[in-house]
C-alpha positions as CSV (number, residue, x, y, z in Angstrom):
1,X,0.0,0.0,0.0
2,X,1.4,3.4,-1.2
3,X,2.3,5.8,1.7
4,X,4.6,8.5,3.0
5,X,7.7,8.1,5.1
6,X,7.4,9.2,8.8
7,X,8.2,12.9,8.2
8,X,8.2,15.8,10.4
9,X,5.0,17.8,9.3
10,X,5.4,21.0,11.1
11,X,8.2,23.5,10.8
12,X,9.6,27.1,9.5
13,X,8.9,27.7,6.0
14,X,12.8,27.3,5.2
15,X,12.6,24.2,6.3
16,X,12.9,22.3,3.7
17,X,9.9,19.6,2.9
18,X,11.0,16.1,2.8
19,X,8.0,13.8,1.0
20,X,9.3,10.0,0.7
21,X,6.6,7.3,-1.0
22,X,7.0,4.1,0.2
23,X,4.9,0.6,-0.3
24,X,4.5,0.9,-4.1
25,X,5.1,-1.8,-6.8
26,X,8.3,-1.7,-8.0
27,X,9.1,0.4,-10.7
28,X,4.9,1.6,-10.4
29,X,4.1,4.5,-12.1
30,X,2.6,7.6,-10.1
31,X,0.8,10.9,-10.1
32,X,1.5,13.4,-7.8
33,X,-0.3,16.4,-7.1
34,X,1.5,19.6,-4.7
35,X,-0.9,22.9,-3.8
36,X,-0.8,25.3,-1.7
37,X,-3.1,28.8,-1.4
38,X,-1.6,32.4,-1.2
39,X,-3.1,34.6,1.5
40,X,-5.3,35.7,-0.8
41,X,-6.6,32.0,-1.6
42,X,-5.4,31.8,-4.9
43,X,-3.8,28.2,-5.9
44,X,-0.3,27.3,-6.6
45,X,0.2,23.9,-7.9
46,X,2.3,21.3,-9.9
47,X,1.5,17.7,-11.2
48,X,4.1,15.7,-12.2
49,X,5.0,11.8,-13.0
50,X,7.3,10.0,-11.4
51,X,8.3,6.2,-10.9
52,X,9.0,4.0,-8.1
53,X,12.4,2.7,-8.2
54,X,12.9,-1.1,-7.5
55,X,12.2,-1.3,-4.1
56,X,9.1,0.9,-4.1
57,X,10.5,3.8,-2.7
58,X,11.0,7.4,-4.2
59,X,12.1,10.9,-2.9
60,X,9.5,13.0,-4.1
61,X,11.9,16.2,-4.1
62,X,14.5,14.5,-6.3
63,X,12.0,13.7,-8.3
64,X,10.0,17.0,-8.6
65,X,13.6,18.4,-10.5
66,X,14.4,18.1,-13.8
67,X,17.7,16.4,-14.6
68,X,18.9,19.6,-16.4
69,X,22.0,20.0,-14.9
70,X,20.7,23.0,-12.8
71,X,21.9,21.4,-9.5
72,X,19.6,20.5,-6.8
73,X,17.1,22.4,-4.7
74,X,15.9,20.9,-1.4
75,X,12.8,23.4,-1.3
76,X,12.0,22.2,-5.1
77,X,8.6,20.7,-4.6
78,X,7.5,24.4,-3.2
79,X,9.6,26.6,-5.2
80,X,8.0,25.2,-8.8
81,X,4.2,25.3,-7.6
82,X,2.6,27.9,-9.7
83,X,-1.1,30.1,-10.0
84,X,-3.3,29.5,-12.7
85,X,-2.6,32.5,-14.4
86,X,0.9,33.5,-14.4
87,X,2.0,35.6,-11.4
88,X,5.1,35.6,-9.2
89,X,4.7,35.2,-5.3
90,X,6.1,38.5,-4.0
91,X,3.6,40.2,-5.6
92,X,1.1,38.9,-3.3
93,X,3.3,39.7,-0.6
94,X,1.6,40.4,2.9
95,X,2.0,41.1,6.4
96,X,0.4,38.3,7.3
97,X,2.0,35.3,9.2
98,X,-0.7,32.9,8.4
99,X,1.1,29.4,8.1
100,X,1.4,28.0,5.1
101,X,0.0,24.7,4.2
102,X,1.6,22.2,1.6
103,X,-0.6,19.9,0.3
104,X,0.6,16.3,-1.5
105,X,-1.6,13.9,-3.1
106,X,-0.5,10.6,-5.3
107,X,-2.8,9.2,-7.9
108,X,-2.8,6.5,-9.8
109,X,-1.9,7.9,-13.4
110,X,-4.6,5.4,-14.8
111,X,-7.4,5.1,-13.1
112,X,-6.9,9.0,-11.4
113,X,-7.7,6.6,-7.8
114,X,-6.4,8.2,-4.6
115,X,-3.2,6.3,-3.2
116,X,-1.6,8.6,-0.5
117,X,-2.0,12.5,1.0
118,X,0.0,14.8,3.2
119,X,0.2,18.0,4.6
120,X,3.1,20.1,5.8
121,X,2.4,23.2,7.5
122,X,5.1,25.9,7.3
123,X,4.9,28.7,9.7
124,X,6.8,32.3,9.7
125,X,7.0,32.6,13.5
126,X,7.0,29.9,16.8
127,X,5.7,30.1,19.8
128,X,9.0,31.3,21.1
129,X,8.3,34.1,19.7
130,X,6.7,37.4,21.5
131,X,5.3,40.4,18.8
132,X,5.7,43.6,20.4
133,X,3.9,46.7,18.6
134,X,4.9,50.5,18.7
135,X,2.6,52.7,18.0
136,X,3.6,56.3,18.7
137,X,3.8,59.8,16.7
138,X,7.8,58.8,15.9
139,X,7.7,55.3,15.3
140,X,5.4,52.5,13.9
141,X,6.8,49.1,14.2
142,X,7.0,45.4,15.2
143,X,9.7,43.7,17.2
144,X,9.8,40.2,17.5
145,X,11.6,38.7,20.4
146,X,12.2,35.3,21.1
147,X,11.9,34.2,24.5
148,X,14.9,31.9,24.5
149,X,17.4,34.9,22.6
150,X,20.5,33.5,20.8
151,X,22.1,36.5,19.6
152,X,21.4,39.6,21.2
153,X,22.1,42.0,18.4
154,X,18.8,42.7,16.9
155,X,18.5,43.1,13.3
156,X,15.8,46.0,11.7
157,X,14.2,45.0,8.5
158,X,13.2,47.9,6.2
159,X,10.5,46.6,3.9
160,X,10.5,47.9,-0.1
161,X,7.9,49.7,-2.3
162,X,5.0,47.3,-1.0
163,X,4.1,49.6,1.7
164,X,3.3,48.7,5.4
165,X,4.4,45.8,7.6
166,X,4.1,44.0,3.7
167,X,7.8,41.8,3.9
168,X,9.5,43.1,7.1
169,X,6.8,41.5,9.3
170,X,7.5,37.9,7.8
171,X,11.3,38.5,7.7
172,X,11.4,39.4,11.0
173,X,9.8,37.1,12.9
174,X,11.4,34.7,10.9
175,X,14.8,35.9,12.1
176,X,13.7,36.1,15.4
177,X,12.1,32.4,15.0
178,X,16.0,31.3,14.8
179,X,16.8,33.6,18.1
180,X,18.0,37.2,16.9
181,X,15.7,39.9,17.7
182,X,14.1,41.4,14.5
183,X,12.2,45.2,14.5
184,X,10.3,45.4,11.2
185,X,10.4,48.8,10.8
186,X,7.5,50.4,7.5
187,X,8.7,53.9,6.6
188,X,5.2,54.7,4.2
189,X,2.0,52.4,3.6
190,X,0.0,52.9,0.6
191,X,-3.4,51.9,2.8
192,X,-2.6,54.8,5.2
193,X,-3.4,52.5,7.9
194,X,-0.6,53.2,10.4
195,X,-0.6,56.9,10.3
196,X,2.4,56.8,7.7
197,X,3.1,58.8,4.9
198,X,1.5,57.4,1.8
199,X,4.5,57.6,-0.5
200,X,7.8,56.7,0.0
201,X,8.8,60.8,-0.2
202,X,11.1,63.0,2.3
203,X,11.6,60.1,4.4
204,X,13.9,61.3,7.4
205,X,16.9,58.8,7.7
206,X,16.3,59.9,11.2
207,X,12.7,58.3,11.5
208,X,15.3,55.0,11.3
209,X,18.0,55.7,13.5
210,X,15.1,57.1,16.3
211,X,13.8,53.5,16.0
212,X,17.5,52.2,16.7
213,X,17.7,53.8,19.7
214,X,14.8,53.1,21.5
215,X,15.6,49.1,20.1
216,X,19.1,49.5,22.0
217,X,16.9,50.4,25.2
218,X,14.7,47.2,24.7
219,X,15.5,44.7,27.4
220,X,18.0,41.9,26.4
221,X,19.0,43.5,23.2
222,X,22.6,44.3,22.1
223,X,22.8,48.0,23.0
224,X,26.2,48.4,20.6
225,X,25.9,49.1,16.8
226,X,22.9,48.6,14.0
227,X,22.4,45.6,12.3
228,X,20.4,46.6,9.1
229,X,18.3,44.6,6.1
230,X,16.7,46.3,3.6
231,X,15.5,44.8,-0.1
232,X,14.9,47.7,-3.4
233,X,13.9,50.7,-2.0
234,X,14.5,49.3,1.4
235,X,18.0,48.7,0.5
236,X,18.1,52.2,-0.7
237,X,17.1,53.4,2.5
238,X,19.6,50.9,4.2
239,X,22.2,52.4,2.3
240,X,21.4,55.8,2.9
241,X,21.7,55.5,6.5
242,X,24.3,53.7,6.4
243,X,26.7,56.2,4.7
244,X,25.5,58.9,6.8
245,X,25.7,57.1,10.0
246,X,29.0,55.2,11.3
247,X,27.0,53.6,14.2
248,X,25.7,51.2,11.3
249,X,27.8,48.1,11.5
250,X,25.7,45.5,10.0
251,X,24.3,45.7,6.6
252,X,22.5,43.5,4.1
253,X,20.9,45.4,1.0
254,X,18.9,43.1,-1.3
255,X,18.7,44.3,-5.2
256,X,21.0,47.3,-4.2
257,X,21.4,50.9,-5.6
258,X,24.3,53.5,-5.8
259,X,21.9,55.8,-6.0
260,X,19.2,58.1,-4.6
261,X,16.0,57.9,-6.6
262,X,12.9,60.5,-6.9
263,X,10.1,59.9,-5.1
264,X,7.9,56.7,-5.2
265,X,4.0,58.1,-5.5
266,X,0.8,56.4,-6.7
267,X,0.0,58.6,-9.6
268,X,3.5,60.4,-10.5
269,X,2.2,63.3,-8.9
270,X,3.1,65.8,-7.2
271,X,6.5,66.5,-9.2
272,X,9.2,64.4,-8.4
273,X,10.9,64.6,-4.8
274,X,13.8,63.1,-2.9
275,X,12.7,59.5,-1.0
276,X,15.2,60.8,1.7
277,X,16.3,63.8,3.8
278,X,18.9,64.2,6.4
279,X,18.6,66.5,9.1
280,X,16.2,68.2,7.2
281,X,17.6,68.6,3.9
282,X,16.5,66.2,0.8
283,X,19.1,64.1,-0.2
284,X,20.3,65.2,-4.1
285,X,18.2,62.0,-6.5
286,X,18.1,60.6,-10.2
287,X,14.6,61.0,-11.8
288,X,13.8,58.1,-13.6
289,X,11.4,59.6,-15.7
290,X,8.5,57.1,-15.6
291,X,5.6,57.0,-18.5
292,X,1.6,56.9,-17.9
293,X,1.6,53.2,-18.6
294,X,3.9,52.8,-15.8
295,X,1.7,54.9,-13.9
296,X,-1.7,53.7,-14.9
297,X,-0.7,49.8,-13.9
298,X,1.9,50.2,-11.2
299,X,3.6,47.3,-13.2
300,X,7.4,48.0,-11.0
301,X,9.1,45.6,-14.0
302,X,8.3,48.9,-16.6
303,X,10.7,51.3,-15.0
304,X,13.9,48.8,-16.2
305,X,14.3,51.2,-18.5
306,X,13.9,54.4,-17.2
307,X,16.4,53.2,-14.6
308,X,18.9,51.9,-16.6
309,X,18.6,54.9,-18.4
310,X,18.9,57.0,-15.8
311,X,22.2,55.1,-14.6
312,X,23.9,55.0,-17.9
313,X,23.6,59.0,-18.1
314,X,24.0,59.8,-14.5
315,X,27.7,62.5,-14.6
316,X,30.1,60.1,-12.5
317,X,30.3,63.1,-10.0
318,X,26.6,63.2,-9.5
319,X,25.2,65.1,-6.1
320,X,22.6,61.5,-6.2
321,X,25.2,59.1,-6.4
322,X,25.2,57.6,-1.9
323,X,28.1,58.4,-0.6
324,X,28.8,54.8,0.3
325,X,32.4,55.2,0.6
326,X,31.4,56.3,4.3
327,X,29.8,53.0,5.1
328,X,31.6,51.2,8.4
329,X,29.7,48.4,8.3
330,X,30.4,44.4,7.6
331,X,28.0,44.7,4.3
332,X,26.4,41.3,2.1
333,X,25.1,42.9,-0.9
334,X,22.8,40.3,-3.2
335,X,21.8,40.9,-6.8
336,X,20.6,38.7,-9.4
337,X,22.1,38.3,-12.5
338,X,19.1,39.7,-14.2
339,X,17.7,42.7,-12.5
340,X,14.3,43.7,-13.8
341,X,14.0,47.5,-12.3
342,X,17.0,48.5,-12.0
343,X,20.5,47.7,-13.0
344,X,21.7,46.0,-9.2
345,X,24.6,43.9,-10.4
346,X,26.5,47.1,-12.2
347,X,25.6,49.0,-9.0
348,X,26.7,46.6,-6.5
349,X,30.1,46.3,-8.0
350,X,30.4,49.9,-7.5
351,X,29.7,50.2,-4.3
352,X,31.7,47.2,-3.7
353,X,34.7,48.9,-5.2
354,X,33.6,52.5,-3.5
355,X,34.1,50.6,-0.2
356,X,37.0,49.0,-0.5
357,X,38.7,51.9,-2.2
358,X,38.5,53.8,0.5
359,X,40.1,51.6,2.8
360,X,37.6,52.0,5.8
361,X,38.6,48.4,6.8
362,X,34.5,47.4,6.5
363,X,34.0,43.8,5.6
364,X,32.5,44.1,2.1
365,X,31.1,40.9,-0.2
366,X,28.7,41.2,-3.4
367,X,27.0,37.9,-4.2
368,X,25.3,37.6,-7.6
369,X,23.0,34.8,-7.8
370,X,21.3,33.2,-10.7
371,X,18.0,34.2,-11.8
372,X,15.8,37.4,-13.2
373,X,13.6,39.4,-11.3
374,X,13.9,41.7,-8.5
375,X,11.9,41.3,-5.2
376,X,13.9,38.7,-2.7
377,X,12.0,36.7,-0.2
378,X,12.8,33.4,1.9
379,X,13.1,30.3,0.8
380,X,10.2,28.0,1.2
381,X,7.7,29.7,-1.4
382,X,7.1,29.5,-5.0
383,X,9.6,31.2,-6.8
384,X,9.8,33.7,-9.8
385,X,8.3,32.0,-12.8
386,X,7.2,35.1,-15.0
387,X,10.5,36.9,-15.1
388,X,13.0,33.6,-15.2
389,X,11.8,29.6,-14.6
390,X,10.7,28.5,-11.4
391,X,14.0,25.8,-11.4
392,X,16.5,28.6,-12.2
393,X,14.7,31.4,-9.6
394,X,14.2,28.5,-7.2
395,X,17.7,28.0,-6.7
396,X,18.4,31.8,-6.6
397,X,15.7,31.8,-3.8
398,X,17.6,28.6,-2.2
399,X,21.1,30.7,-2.3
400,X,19.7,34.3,-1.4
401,X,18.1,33.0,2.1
402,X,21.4,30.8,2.6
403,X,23.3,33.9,2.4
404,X,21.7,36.0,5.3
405,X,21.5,33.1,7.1
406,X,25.2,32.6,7.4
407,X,25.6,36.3,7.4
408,X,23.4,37.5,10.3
409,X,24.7,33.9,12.3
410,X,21.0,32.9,12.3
């Protein structure tokens, strides 16, 4: 009788799922069936056909990849499920922490009879884990400590252009689910929910480093230096603060920029601002110069161009270009090979080589993983499949997460 391996079925969503069949025929052929629903219910799924080796056994995950010559992914049988019409997961990005659940069903291939089922529920948090909410006039944010703290030098997550606790809330309890303290830290929210501005304009790098301080003050926390992520416009903002504040000493930007960019608003208008200011003064910023169509669908992959653009004409002593030859900080920059808005790769060499030019004695590493898209997010989701296939931006998703991992010790 077909049936699953004892497996562990509950877990953090990087853990990796582990699906073996057992107690078929040898050599019997076998449908399988992996689903899952987004947040917003809609269905990710794959079917595939695999075979029972000899003994009757097979390791659905091995199975679930292609022998392309790709290498192997352990989260394949999540990171290939996809919608019914095409759409890639960090769009429907939240701030929810709702587990996920991974369905598995096995079918005979010729009758369509059920043979086995399983579930693996993947959470974002554990009970270890205590949310704490600031709401004041100066600062809107969650902190996620766990009870049981591992390393005591919390980390601030600084979300992109989704708006909100969208991103930093699931990154950060996630961190803090493997014993760091996490603050995710929204600087704008589209849904003016949290008394935030509405666009990401004249954002005071000081609404940031207030945030840091009263962090150092939280019980049990690390009172010494700022450990930093940010990922696109978060980055932007990470690396913004960074060069104009030395007690940064830990910094991850995701998709980085060199540069300042205009203001990011619903409808293009007002005219264009700075995203920044320090100490009350807008930081100097590249336009990118973005069309209606851009405007009228909010489509982020349609300002490639402008930003390349922008980059490729930007004077090499430009007032916008970060001064990131200031930054102090032991710094993990991640792009993807193919960046679709805006040119991350180019820029992260830069900075790289801004950094280490000027001799600062900061830690510096670029990693460029395989893939094309943009957004980052953790591994243990469907990945990419509009901008790149799911096996390549899988395994990007696989080697991002890795990454921070090793980097922030968690």
């Amino acid at each position: 009788m077909v049936n699953f391996a004892p497996h562990a079925p509950h877990g953090l969503v990087d853990e990796p799922i582990t699906a073996i069949l057992q107690g078929a025929a040898p050599n019997q052929p076998l449908s399988v069936e992996i689903s899952t629903n987004d947040h917003e219910q809609r269905r990710w799924s794959r079917r595939f056909e695999v075979q029972a080796d000899s003994s009757g056994r097979i390791d659905l995950t091995q199975a679930s990849q292609a022998d392309d010559g790709l290498g192997y992914d352990p989260h394949g049988l999540v990171h290939q499920l996809t919608p019914d019409e095409p759409a890639r997961w960090t769009n429907q990005i939240s701030f929810t922490l709702h587990p996920l659940t991974i369905l598995i069903n096995v079918r005979d291939p010729a009758t369509g009879a059920p043979l086995a089922s399983t579930e693996f529920v993947r959470t974002f948090t554990t009970a270890d884990v205590i949310r704490h909410e600031w709401r004041t006039n100066t600062t809107t944010a969650n902190l996620y400590k766990p009870t049981h703290i591992r390393n005591s030098r919390a980390v601030i997550v600084l979300p992109g252009a989704w708006g909100g606790f969208d991103w930093c809330n699931q990154i950060a309890a996630l961190i803090a689910s493997r014993g760091r303290p996490a603050l995710a830290l929204p600087y704008f929210d589209w849904r003016a929910e949290y008394g935030l501005p509405k666009a990401i304009e004249h954002i005071p790098l000081e609404y940031a480093q207030d945030a840091a301080r009263r962090l150092h003050n939280e019980s049990g926390i690390d009172p010494k230096g700022t450990s930093v992520i940010g990922m696109s416009k978060g980055a932007e903002f990470a690396l913004a603060w960074a060069s104009h504040d030395s007690s940064v000493n830990e910094l991850i930007a995701l998709s980085p920029t060199l540069y300042t960019w205009e203001s990011v608003r619903e409808n293009g208008k007002p005219p264009a601002r700075s995203s920044w200011t320090f100490h009350g003064e807008p930081l100097p910023f590249l336009h990118f110069d973005a069309d209606d169509e851009f405007y009228e669908t909010l489509d982020k992959t349609l300002l490639q161009k402008f930003h390349d653009r922008a980059v490729q004409e930007a004077p090499p002593n430009t007032a916008a270009r970060l001064p990131v030859e200031r930054i102090k900080a032991r710094t993990l920059l991640i792009s993807q090979e193919s960046d679709t808005l805006w040119p991350a790769s180019l820029m992260g060499k830069e900075i790289i080589a801004a950094i280490q030019q000027a001799e600062t004695g900061a830690q510096v590493e670029h990693q460029i993983v395989p893939g094309r898209g943009h957004a980052m997010f953790v591994a243990g989701v469907p990945a990419n499949n509009v901008d790149s296939s799911a096996r390549i931006n899988g395994l990007a998703q696989t080697a991002i997460w890795s990454y921070i991992r090793e980097f922030l010790q968690v």
